[in-house]
C-alpha positions in Angstrom: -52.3 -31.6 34.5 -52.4 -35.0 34.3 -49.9 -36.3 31.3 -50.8 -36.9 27.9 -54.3 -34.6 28.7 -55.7 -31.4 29.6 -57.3 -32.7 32.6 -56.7 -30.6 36.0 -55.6 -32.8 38.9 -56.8 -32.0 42.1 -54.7 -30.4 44.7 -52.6 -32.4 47.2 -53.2 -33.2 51.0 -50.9 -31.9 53.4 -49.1 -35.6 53.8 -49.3 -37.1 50.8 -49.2 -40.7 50.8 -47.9 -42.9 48.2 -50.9 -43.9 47.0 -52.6 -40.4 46.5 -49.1 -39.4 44.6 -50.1 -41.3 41.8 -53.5 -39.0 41.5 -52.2 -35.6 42.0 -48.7 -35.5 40.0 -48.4 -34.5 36.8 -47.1 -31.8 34.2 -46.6 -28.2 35.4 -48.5 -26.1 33.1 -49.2 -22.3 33.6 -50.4 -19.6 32.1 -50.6 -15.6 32.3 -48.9 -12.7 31.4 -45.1 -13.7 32.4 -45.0 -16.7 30.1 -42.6 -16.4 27.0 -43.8 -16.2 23.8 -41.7 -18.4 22.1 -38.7 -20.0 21.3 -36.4 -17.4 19.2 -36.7 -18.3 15.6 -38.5 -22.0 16.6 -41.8 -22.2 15.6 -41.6 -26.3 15.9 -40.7 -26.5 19.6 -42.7 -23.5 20.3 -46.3 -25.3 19.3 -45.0 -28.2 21.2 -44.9 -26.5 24.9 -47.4 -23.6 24.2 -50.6 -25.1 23.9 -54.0 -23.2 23.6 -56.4 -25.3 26.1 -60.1 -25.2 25.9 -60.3 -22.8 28.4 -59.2 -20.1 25.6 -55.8 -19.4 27.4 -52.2 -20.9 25.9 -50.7 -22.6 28.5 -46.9 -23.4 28.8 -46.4 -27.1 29.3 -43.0 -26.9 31.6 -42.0 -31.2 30.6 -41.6 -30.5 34.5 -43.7 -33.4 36.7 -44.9 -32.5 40.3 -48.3 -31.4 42.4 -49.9 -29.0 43.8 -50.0 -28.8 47.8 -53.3 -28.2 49.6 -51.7 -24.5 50.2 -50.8 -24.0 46.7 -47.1 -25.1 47.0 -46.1 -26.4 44.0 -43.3 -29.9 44.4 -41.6 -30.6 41.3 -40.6 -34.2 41.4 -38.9 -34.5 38.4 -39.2 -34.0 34.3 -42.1 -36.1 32.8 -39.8 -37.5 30.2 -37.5 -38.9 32.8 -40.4 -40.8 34.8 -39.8 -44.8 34.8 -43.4 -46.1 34.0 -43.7 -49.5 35.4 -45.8 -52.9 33.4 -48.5 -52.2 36.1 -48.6 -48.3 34.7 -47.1 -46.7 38.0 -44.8 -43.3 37.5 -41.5 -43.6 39.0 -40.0 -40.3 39.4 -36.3 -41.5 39.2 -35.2 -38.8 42.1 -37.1 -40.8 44.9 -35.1 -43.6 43.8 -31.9 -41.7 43.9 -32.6 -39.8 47.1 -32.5 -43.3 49.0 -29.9 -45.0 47.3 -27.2 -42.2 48.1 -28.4 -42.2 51.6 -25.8 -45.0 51.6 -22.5 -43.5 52.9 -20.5 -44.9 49.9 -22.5 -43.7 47.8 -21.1 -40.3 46.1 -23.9 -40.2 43.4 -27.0 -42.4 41.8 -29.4 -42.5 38.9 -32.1 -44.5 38.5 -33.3 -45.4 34.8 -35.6 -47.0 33.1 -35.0 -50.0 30.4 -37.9 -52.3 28.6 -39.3 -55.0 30.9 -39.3 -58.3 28.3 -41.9 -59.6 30.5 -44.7 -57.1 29.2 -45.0 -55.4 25.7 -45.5 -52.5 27.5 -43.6 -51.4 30.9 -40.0 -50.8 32.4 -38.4 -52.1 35.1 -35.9 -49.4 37.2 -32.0 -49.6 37.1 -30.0 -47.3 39.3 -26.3 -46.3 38.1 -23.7 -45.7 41.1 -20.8 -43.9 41.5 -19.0 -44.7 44.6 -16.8 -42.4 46.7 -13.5 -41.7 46.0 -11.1 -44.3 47.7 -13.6 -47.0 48.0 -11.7 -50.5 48.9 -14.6 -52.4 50.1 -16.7 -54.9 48.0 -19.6 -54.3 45.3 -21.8 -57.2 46.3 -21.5 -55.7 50.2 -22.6 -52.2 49.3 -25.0 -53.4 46.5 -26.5 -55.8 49.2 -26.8 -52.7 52.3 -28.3 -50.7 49.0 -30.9 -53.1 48.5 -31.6 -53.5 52.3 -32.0 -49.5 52.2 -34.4 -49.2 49.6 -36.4 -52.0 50.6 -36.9 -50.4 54.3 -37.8 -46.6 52.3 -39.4 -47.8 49.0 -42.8 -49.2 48.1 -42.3 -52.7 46.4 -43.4 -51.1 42.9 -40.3 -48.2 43.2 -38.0 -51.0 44.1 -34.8 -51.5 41.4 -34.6 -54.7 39.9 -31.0 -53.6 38.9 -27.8 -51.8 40.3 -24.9 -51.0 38.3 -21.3 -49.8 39.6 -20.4 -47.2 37.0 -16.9 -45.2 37.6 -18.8 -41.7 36.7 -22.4 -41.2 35.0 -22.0 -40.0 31.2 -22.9 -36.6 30.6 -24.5 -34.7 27.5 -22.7 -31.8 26.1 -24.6 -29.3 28.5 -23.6 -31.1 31.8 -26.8 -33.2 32.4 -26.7 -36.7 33.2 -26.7 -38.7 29.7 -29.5 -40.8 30.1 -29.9 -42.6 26.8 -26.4 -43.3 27.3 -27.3 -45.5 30.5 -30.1 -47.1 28.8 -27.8 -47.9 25.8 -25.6 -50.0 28.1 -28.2 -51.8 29.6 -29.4 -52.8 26.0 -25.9 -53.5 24.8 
């Protein structure tokens, strides 16, 4: 479903390409007899992912972001919250970022983020956090420099980050996930 409407998107080719990504991802919505009811006891968050379509049927909108394949695989790409949305309106699922960054063998772990892109009212521009393996003597600008060189070679020039940061470890929320207002809070700072 494409986000922000009710609108089914069509299903994928077998090889995607970047450009038909844009048109087929997404929030995961579905429906039938296995979905919950509710949220124990929260009516508020309950209206807010079970949502009666005009189809008749309440569908559960997962916040998950992916596509369908042409033989009804389903790809989840990443959470719809989470997706960097460039000035030119582009989604950038913040895993393809990540995926190519720690393809660098320094690199113990990434994650891209978005933060406001002065240049446009509207728009972000992507910032990926690293964490470098343990015992690494060699110099930032070297690695941040390969880092660059790899994502340039994997990336289409809109999923390209404007901004790499050496971070010792990435913050996490009380439940273990990556703190990601965290990361945008010291790119703001």
């Amino acid at each position: 479903m494409e986000d922000g409407t009710f609108e089914e998107l069509p299903y994928a080719s077998e090889d995607v390409s970047s450009q038909e990504f844009e048109s087929v991802t997404g929030e995961l919505c579905i429906t039938g007899p296995h979905v919950m009811l509710g949220y124990f006891d929260n009516p508020t968050e309950t209206a807010k992912v079970l949502i009666q379509h005009e189809d008749g049927r309440t569908w559960l909108h997962t916040g998950d972001a992916g596509y369908i394949g042409s033989r009804g695989e389903v790809y989840v790409t990443g959470r719809i919250k989470d997706f960097i949305v460039s000035a030119s309106g582009f989604k950038i699922p913040p895993k393809e970022i990540e995926d190519v960054v720690c393809k660098h063998p320094h690199v113990h772990k990434a994650k891209a983020v978005g933060y406001p892109d002065d240049s446009y009212s509207q728009g972000e521009l992507a910032c990926v956090f690293v964490v470098l393996e343990d015992g690494f003597t060699d110099s930032w600008e070297q690695v941040e420099a390969e880092i660059r060189a790899i994502c340039a070679s994997e990336l289409p020039d809109y999923k390209q980050p404007v901004r790499y940061e050496l971070i010792d470890a990435l913050p996490l929320t009380p439940i273990g996930k990556v703190d990601v207002k965290a990361l945008r809070e010291i790119l703001t700072a």
